[in-house]
C-alpha positions in Angstrom: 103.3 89.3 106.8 105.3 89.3 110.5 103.1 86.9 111.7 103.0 89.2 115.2 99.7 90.4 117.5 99.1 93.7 118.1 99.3 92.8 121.9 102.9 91.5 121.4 104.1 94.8 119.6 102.9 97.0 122.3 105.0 94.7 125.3 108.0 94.8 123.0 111.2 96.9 125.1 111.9 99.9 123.1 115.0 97.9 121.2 112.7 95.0 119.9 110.2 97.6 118.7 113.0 99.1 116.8 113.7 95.8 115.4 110.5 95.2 114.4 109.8 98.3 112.7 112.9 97.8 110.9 111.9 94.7 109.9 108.6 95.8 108.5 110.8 98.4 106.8 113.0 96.0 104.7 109.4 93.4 104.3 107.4 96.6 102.4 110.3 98.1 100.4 111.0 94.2 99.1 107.3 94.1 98.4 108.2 97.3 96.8 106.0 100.1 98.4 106.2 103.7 97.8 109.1 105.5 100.6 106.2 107.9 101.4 103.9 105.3 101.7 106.5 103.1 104.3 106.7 106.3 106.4 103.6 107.2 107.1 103.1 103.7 108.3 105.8 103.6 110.2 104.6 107.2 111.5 101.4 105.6 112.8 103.3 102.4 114.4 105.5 104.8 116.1 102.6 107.1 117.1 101.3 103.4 118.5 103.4 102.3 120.2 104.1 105.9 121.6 100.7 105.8 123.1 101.3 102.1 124.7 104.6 103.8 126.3 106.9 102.1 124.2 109.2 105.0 123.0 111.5 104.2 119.5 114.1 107.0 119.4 116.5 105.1 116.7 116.6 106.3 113.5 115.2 104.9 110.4 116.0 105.6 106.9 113.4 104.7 104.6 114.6 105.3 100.7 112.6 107.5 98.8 110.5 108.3 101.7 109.8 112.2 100.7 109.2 111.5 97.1 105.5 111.3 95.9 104.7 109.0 92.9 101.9 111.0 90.4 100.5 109.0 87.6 99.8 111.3 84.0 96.9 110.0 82.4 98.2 111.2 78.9 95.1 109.4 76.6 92.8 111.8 74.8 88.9 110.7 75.3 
């Protein structure tokens, strides 16, 4: 989808990370992904690239990100 290596993200500066995860952002809410499931991935890309000492303090809004989709089956067997 970004066309970008793992070992590229982790020697991004903390602005293109940012960039990046902003990017990947706008890419799954086009593809149109679940808020909630856009932030927990951008929870583990942050946690990521935390751990490769690349720190992302900017803020990201993701729309929809604390709402949790539930699907009713409403047949009758």
């Amino acid at each position: 989808m970004f066309n970008v290596t793992p070992d590229a993200v982790a020697y991004m500066s903390s602005r293109e990370a940012y960039t990046f995860l902003l990017d990947v952002v706008t890419g799954l809410q086009e593809r149109g992904r679940v808020g909630a499931n856009i932030n927990n991935s951008v929870k583990a890309v942050k946690s990521w690239l935390g751990y490769n000492e690349v720190n992302v303090t900017g803020r990201i809004a993701i729309a929809k990100s604390s709402f949790i989709s539930r699907f009713i089956d409403s047949s009758i067997a």
